[in-house]
C-alpha positions in Angstrom: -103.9 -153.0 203.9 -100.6 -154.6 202.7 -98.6 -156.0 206.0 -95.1 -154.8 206.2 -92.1 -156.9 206.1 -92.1 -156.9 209.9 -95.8 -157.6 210.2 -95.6 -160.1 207.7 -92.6 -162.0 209.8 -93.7 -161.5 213.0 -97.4 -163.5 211.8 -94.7 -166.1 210.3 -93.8 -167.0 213.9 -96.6 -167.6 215.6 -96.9 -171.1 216.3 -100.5 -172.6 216.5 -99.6 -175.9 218.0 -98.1 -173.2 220.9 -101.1 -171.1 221.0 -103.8 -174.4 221.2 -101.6 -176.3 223.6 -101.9 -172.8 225.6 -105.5 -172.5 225.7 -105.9 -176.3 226.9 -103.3 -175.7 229.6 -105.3 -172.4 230.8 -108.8 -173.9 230.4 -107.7 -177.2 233.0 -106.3 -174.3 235.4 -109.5 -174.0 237.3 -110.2 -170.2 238.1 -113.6 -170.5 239.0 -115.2 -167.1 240.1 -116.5 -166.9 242.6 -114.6 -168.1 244.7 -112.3 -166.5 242.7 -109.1 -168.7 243.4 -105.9 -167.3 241.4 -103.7 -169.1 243.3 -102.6 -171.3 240.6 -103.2 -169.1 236.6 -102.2 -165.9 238.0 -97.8 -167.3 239.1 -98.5 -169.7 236.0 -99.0 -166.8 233.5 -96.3 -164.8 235.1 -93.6 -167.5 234.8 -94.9 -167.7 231.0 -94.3 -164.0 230.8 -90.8 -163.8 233.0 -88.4 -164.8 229.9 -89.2 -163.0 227.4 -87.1 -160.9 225.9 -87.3 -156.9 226.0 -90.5 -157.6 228.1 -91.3 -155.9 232.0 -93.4 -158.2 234.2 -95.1 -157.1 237.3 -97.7 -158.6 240.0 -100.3 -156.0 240.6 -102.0 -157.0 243.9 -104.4 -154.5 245.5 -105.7 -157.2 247.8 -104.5 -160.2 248.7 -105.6 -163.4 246.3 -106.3 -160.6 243.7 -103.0 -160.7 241.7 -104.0 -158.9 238.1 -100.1 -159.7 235.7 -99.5 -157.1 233.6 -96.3 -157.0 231.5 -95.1 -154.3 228.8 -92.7 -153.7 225.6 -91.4 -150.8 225.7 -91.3 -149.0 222.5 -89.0 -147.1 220.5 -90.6 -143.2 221.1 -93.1 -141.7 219.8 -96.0 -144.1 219.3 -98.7 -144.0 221.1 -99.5 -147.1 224.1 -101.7 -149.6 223.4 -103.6 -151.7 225.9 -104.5 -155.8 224.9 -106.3 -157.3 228.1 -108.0 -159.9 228.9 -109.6 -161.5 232.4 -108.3 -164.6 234.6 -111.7 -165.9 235.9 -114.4 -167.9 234.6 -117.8 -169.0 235.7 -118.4 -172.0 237.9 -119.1 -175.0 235.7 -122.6 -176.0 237.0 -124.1 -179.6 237.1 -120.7 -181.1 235.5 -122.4 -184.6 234.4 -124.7 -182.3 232.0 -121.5 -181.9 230.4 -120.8 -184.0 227.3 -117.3 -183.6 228.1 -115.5 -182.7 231.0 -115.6 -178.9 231.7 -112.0 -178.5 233.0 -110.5 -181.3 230.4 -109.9 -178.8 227.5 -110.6 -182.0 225.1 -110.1 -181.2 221.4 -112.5 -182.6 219.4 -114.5 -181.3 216.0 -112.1 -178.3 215.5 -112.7 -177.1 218.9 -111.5 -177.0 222.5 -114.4 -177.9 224.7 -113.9 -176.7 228.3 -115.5 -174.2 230.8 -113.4 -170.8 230.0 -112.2 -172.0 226.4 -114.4 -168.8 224.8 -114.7 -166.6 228.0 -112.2 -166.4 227.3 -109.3 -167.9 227.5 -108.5 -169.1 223.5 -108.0 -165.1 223.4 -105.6 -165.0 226.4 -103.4 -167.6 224.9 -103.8 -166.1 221.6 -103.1 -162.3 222.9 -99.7 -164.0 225.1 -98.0 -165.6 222.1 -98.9 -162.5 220.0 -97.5 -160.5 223.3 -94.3 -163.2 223.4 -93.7 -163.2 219.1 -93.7 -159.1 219.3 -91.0 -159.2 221.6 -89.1 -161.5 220.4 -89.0 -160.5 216.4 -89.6 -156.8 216.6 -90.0 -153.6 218.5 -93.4 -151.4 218.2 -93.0 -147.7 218.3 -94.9 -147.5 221.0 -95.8 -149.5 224.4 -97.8 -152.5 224.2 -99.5 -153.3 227.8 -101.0 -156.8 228.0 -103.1 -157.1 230.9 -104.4 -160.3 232.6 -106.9 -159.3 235.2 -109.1 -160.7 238.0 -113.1 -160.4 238.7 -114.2 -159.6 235.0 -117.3 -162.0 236.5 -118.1 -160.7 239.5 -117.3 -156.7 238.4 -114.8 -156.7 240.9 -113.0 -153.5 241.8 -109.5 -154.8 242.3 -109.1 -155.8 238.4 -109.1 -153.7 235.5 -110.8 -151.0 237.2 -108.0 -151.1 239.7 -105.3 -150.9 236.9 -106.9 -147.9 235.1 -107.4 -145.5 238.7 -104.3 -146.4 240.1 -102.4 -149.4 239.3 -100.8 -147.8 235.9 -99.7 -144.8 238.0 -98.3 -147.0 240.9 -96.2 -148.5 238.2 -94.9 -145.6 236.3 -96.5 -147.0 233.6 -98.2 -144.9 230.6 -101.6 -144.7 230.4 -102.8 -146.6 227.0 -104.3 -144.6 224.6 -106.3 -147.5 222.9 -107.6 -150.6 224.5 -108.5 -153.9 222.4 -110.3 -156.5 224.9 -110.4 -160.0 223.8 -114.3 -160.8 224.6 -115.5 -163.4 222.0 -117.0 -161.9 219.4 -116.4 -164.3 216.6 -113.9 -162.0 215.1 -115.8 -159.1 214.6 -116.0 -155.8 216.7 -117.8 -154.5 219.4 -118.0 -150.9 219.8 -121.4 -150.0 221.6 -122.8 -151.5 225.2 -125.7 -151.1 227.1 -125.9 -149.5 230.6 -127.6 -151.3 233.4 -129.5 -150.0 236.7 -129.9 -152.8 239.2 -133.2 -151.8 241.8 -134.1 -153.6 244.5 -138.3 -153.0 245.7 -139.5 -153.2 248.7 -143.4 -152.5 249.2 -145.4 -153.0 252.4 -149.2 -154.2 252.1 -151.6 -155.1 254.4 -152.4 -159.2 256.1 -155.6 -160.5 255.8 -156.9 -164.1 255.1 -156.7 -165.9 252.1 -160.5 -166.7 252.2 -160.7 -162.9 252.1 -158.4 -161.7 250.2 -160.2 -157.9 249.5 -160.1 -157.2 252.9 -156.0 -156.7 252.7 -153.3 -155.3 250.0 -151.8 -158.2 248.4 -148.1 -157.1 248.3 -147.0 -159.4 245.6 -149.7 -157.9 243.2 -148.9 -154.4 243.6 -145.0 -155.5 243.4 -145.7 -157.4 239.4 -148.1 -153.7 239.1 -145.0 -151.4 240.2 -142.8 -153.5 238.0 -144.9 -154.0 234.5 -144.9 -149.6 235.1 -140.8 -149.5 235.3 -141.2 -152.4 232.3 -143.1 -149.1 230.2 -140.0 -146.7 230.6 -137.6 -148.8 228.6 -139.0 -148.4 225.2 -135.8 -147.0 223.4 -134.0 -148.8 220.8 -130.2 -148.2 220.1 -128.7 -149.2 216.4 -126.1 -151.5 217.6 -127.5 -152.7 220.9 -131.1 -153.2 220.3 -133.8 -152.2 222.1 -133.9 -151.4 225.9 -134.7 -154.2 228.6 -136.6 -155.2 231.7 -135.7 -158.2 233.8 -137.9 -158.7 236.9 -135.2 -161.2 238.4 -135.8 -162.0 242.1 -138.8 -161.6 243.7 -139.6 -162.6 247.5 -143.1 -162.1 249.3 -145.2 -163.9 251.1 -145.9 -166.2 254.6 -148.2 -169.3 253.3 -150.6 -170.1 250.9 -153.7 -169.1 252.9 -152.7 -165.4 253.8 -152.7 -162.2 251.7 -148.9 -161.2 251.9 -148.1 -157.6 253.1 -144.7 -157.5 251.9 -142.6 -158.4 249.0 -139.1 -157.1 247.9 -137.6 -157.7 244.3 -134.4 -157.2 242.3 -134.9 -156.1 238.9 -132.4 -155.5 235.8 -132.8 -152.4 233.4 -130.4 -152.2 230.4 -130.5 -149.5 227.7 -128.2 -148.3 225.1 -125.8 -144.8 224.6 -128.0 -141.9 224.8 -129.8 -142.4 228.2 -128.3 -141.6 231.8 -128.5 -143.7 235.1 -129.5 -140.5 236.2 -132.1 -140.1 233.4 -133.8 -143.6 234.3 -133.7 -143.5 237.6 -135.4 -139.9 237.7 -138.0 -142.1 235.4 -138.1 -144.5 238.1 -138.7 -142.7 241.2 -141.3 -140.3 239.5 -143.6 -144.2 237.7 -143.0 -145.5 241.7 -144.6 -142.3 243.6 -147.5 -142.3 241.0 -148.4 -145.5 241.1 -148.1 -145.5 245.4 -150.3 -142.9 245.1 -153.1 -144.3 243.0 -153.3 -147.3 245.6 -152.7 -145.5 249.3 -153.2 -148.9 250.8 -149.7 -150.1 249.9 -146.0 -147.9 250.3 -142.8 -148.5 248.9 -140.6 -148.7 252.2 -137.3 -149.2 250.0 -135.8 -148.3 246.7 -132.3 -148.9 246.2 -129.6 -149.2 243.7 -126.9 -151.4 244.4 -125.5 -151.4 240.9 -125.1 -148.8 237.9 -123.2 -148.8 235.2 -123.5 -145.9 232.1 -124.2 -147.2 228.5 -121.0 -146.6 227.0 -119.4 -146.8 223.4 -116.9 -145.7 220.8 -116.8 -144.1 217.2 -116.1 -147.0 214.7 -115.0 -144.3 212.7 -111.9 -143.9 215.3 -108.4 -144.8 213.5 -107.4 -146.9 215.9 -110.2 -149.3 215.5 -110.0 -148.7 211.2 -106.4 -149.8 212.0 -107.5 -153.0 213.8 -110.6 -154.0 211.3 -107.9 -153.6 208.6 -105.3 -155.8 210.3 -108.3 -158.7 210.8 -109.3 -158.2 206.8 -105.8 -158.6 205.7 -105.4 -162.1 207.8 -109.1 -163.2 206.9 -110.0 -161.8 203.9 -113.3 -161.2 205.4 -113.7 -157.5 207.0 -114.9 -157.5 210.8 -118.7 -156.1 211.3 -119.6 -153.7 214.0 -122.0 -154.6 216.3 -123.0 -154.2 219.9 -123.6 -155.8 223.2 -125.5 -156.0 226.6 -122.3 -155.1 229.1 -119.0 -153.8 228.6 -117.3 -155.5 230.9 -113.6 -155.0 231.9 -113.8 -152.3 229.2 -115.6 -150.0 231.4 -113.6 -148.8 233.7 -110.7 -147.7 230.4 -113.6 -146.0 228.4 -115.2 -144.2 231.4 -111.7 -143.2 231.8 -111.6 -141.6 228.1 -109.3 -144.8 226.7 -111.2 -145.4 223.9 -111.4 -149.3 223.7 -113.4 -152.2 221.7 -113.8 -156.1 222.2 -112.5 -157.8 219.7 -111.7 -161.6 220.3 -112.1 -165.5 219.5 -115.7 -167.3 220.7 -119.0 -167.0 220.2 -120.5 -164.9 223.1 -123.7 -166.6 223.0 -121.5 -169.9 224.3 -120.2 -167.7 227.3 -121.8 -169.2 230.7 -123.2 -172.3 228.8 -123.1 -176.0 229.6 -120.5 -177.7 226.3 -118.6 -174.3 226.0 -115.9 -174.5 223.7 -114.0 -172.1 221.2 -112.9 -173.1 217.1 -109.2 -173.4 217.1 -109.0 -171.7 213.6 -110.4 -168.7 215.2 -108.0 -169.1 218.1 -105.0 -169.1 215.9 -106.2 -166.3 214.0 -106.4 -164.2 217.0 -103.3 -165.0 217.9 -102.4 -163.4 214.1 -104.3 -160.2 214.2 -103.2 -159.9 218.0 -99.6 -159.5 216.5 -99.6 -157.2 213.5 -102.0 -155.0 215.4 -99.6 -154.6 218.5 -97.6 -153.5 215.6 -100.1 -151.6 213.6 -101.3 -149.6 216.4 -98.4 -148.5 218.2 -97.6 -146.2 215.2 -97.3 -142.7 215.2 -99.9 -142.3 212.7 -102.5 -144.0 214.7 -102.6 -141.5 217.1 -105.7 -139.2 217.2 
C-alpha cells in the first residue's frame, strides 16, 4: 500500500529518541507481578496521557491497586473503533546477580535495551503511546482509537482486560472496538492462532506398606506417572499455526519417607491444544482415560479431579481486512511483509476474541526472551512499532475496514 499524505506525516513525527527514552523510563518503573504493585506506572502513564490534545483519559479501577488507564480519540463518524492494548506488569526478575546487567536499569547497549519488561512488553507500550500521542496531535482517524494499558496480563487476572471488555467499556460509555491489535512481541510479524489450555489437578489414594515390601501396597506415585503418561496419549493433534498438542506433568507431591510405599500423591498438570478441540471435548477425554485406568487397578482411586483453569483455543481469519490492513501498513514501513504464525496462550487477547472482537498480537520483541534472565528488546524494532502503531490507528479506523 501507498501511505497517504496524513499517514505519511503523522510517521514523520514520531520521535525515536522519545519513544527509546520511553521504554527505559517504563522498564526502571518496577511493576513486578505478583505482587502486582501499580502504584507508581499506572499515575505515571496517566500524567503522560493527561495533555494531549483531542485525547479522553480515564482510571478504570475495579479493585483497589488494580488501576487499568485507558484513554480514547474520538473520531470523526463513521469508522469503525479500534482497540491497541497492551499490559502494565512484568515477571519478577529472579536471581538478579545472574543478570549481566541490571534487570530494572534499562541499559542500552548493542542496539538493545536490556531490562526485565523491555520485550514483555514494554518497548510496545512506549511505542503504541507515542503512536497514540502523534495521532492526536497531527490528525484525526474516522473512527475511535482505544489505547488500553492494563493490569495482570501475568497472573490472568480478572480485573484487567477481561474487566474492560465485560464491563468497563460500558461503565464508560465507551464503544465497544471492533478490532483489537495487542502488542505481544512477536518480532514484527503476526499472531493469529493460540492454543487452549486445561489445568488438572490429580489426586489418587493408594495403599501404605513397607518399603522392604513394596508389593504388598499400591504405590501412589506409580499409578499417578501411569494415569498421567494415559492423559499424555489424548493430546496427539496437531494445529497448522500452533503445532502440535502438549502434556506438562508440572507438580507432583506424594510420599512420607524413603522407606514406605506412598498411598497418596496429587499433581498439577498442563494440557494445551490448538482451534478445533473443546475444554469440553478434552476433559470428556479425560474423565473417561481416568475411570478406565481406576478400574484396571481397583487397588488405587482417584479421590480428586479438578480444574482450576480453562481457557478455549482461540483464533482469527488472517484473511480478515482488518488484519490485511495492518500486515500492509508493517510492509509499507519495512519492506518486508509480516508472517502469520501462532502461539501457546492468547493472553489479554482472550477475553476481546471470546467476546467476538476479533484481535491479533502484533508487537516489538522476541517472545522466546519473555520471562528470561538478560531480556532485552532491539530499538530499531521498537521505533518501528512505534511507526506501524501510527498509520495503522489511521489505517484501520476507516470506513472501508469495516467487515
Amino acid at each position: 500500500m501507498n501511505l497517504t499524505c496524513d499517514r505519511a506525516r503523522v510517521i514523520e513525527r514520531i520521535d525515536p529518541d522519545a519513544v527509546i527514552g520511553l521504554t527505559q523510563t517504563l522498564v526502571r518503573i518496577e511493576s513486578i507481578n505478583p505482587p502486582a504493585d501499580y502504584g507508581e506506572i499506572s499515575p505515571y502513564i496517566e500524567r503522560w496521557l493527561a495533555d494531549l490534545p483531542n485525547v479522553e483519559v480515564r482510571a478504570v479501577e475495579p479493585q483497589p491497586g488494580k488501576r487499568n488507564v485507558v484513554a480514547r480519540i474520538r473520531g470523526k463518524g463513521g469508522g469503525p473503533a479500534v482497540m491497541v492494548s497492551n499490559h502494565m506488569d512484568v515477571v519478577p526478575a529472579g536471581v538478579t546477580t545472574e543478570w549481566d546487567r541490571p534487570p530494572f536499569a534499562a541499559e542500552i547497549a548493542d542496539g538493545r535495551i536490556w531490562g526485565r519488561g523491555s520485550t514483555d512488553m514494554k518497548g510496545a507500550t512506549a511505542a503504541q503511546l507515542n503512536a497514540f500521542k502523534t495521532v492526536a496531535e497531527f490528525a484525526q482517524p474516522e473512527g475511535d482509537v482505544i489505547l488500553a494499558c492494563t493490569v495482570d496480563d501475568e497472573t490472568a487476572g480478572e480485573w484487567g482486560m477481561k474487566y474492560l471488555v465485560e464491563h468497563g467499556f460500558a461503565k464508560l460509555g465507551w464503544p465497544m472496538p471492533e478490532f483489537h491489535v495487542l502488542g505481544e512481541p512477536t518480532c514484527l510479524d503476526v499472531v493469529c492462532a493460540f492454543k487452549g489450555r486445561l489445568w488438572i489437578e490429580v489426586a489418587i489414594r493408594g495403599r501404605a506398606a513397607h518399603g522392604g515390601n513394596p508389593e504388598r501396597g499400591v504405590n501412589a506415585i506409580e499409578q499417578m506417572i501411569r494415569l498421567s503418561g494415559a492423559f499424555k496419549s489424548l493430546m496427539n493433534g496437531r494445529h497448522p499455526l500452533v503445532g502440535p498438542d502438549t502434556f506438562n506433568l508440572g507438580v507432583i507431591e506424594g510420599g512420607k519417607q524413603v522407606n514406605m510405599v506412598p498411598e497418596f500423591c496429587k499433581a498439577r498438570v498442563d494440557l494445551r491444544f490448538g482451534p478445533g478441540r473443546s475444554t469440553d471435548e478434552l476433559l470428556d477425554e479425560i474423565q473417561e482415560t481416568a475411570k478406565r485406568v481406576s478400574t484396571t487397578e481397583p487397588r488405587f482411586s482417584i479421590e480428586n479431579l479438578t480444574i482450576f483453569e480453562r481457557r478455549e483455543a482461540v483464533e482469527v481469519d488472517p484473511a480478515h481486512a482488518s488484519v490485511q490492513r495492518l500486515m500492509a501498513c508493517a510492509e509499507s514501513l519495512t519492506g518486508k511483509r509480516p508472517q502469520i504464525h501462532g502461539t501457546l496462550a492468547s493472553g489479554d487477547l482472550y477475553h476481546s476474541l471470546r467476546a467476538g472482537i476479533p484481535g491479533i498480537y502484533w508487537g516489538p520483541g522476541n517472545m522466546a526472551l519473555a520471562h528470561t534472565t538478560n531480556e532485552y528488546v532491539e530499538i530499531a524494532e521498537v521505533v518501528t512499532a512505534a511507526r506501524v502503531y501510527a498509520a495503522a490507528m489511521l489505517e484501520l479506523t476507516e470506513r472501508s475496514v469495516r467487515r
